[in-house]
C-alpha positions as CSV (number, residue, x, y, z in Angstrom):
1,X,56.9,-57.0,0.4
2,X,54.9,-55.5,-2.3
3,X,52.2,-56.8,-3.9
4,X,52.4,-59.5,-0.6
5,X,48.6,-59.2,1.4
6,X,49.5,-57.9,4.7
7,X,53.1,-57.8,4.3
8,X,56.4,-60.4,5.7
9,X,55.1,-60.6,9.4
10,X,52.1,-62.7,8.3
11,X,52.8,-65.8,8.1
12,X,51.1,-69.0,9.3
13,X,52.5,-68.7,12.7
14,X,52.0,-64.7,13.6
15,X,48.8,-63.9,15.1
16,X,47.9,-60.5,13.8
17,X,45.5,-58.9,11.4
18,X,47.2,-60.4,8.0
19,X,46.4,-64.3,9.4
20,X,42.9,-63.5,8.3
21,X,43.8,-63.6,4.9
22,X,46.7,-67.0,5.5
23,X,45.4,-68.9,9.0
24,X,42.5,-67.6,10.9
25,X,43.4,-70.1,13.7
26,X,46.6,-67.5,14.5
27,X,44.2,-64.3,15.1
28,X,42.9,-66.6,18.5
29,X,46.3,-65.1,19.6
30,X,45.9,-61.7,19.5
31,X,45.3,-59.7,22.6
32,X,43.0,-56.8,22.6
33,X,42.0,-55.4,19.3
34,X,44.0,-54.7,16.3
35,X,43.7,-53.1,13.0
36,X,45.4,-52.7,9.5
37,X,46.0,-50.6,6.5
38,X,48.1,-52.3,4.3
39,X,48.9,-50.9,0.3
40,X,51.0,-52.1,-2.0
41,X,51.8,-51.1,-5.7
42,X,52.9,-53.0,-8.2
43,X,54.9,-52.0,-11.5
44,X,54.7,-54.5,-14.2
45,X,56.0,-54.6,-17.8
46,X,54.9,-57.1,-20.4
47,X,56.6,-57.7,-23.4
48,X,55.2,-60.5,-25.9
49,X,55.9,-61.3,-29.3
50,X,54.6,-64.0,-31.7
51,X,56.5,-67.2,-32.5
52,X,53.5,-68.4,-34.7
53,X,54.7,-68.6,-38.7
54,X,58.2,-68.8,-37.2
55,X,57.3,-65.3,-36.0
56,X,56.5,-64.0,-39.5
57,X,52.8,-62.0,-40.3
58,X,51.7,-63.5,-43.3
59,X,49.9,-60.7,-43.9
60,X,52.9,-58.2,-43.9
61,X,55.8,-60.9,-44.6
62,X,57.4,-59.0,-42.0
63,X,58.3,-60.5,-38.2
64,X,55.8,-59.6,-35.7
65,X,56.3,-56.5,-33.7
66,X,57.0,-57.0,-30.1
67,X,53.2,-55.7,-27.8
68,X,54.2,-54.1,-24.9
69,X,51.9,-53.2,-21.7
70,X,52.8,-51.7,-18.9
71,X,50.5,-52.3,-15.8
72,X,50.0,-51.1,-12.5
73,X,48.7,-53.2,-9.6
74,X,47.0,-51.5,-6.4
75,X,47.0,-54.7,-3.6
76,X,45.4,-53.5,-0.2
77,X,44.2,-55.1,3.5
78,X,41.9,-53.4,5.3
79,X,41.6,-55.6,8.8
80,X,40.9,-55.7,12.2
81,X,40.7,-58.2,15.0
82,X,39.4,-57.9,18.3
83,X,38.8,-60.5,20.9
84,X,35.3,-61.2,22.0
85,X,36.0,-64.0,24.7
86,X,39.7,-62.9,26.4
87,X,42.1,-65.8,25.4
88,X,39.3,-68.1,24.4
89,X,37.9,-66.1,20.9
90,X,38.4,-63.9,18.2
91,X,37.0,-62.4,15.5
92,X,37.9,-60.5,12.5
93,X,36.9,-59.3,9.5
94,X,39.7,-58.4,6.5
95,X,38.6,-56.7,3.1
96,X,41.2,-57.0,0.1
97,X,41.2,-56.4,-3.3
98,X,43.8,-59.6,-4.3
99,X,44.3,-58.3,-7.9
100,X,43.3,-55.0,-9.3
101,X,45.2,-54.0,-12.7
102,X,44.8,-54.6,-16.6
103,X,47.3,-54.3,-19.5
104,X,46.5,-52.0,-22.7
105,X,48.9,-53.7,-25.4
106,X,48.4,-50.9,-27.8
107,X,51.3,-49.2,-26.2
108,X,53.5,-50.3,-28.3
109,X,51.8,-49.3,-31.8
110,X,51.9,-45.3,-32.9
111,X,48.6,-45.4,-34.2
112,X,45.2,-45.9,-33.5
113,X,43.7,-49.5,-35.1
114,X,43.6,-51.2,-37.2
115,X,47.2,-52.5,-35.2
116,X,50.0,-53.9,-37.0
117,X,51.2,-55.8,-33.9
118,X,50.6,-59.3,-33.2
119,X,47.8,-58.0,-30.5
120,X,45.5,-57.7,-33.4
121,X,44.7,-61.5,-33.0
122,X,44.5,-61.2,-28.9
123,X,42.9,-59.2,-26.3
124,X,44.3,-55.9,-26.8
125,X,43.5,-53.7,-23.4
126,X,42.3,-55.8,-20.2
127,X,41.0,-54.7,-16.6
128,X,40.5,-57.1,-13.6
129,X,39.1,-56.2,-10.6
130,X,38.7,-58.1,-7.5
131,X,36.8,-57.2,-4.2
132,X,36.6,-59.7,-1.0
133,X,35.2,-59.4,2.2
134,X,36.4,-62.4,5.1
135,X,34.8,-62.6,8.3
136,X,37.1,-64.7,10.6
137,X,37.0,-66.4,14.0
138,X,39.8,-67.8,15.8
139,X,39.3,-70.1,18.8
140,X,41.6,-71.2,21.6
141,X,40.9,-75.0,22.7
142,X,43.9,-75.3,25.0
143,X,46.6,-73.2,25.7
144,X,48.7,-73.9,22.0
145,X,45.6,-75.3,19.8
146,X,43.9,-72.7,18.0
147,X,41.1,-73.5,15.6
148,X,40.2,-70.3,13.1
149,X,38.1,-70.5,10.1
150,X,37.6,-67.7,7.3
151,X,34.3,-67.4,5.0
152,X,36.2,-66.1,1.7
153,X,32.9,-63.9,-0.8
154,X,34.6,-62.6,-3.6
155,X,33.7,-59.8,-6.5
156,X,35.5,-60.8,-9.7
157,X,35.3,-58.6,-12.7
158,X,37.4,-59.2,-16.1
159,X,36.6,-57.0,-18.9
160,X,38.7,-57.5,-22.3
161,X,38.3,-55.7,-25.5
162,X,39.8,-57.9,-28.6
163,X,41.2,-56.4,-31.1
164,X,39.8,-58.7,-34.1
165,X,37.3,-61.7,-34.9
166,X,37.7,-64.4,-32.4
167,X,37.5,-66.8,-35.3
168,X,40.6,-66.0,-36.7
169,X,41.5,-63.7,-39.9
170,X,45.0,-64.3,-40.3
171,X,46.7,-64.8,-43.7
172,X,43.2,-63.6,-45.3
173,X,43.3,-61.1,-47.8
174,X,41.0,-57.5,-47.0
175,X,37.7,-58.5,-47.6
176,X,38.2,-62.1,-46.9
């Protein structure tokens, strides 16, 4: 299932290298050691318009052209389990980058700024990146309880570039 961390077969209930990411107590299931590549890519298109001024620019008296972006999200797993007590412990360790993309909205405009588009008042080109690392350990009490906890450290990074003062300048004349 794109953009999905470790794919359909991991959920709560399936002991295998994606339950470090969903339940660490499934990976005390797994037998013998197991490992992951897991990539998705996602394809996104954003359209937005403006409904502000009934979706009129006051400066143009014209309605607000529609910002399109078109993004592309890389989601990956890189896992593996192995068992360090046979049918008693496991451990694991799963790095994934949960969201990678950004959005340039000047797609939509044919020239370079100043932008006639409502994205003149917004963020016109973003880029997140996230990183995280999870060491895991899954535990077998009795044969059908299985304790597991995950230690989540996470990189976030969010870089946006606006297009105009933050303050607002709409409906100001040049100069204003």
């Amino acid at each position: 299932a794109p953009g999905v961390i470790a794919g359909p077969d991991s959920s709560a209930a399936v002991g295998n290298v994606g339950a470090i990411h969903w339940n660490p107590a499934a990976i005390a299931t797994v037998k013998g050691v197991q490992a992951v590549i897991d990539a998705n890519m996602m394809f996104v298109r954003v359209d937005a318009t403006a409904t502000r001024n009934d979706g009129i620019d006051p400066n143009t008296g014209e309605a607000y052209k529609v910002a399109e972006a078109r993004v592309q999200v890389p989601v990956a797993l890189l896992g593996v389990t192995w068992q360090a007590i046979p049918d008693r412990l496991t451990l694991g360790v799963g790095i994934t980058d949960g969201f990678v993309g950004g959005a340039d909205y000047s797609a939509s405009e044919p020239d370079k700024p100043p932008y006639t588009g409502h994205q003149r008042y917004h963020a016109v080109t973003t880029k997140i990146i996230t990183a995280q690392i999870r060491p895991a350990v899954g535990l077998t009490v009795v044969e059908g309880l299985h304790l597991g906890g995950t230690l989540g450290i996470q990189y976030n990074q969010l870089d946006a570039l606006a297009a105009s003062n933050i303050l607002g300048t709409e409906g100001l004349s040049p100069g204003e």
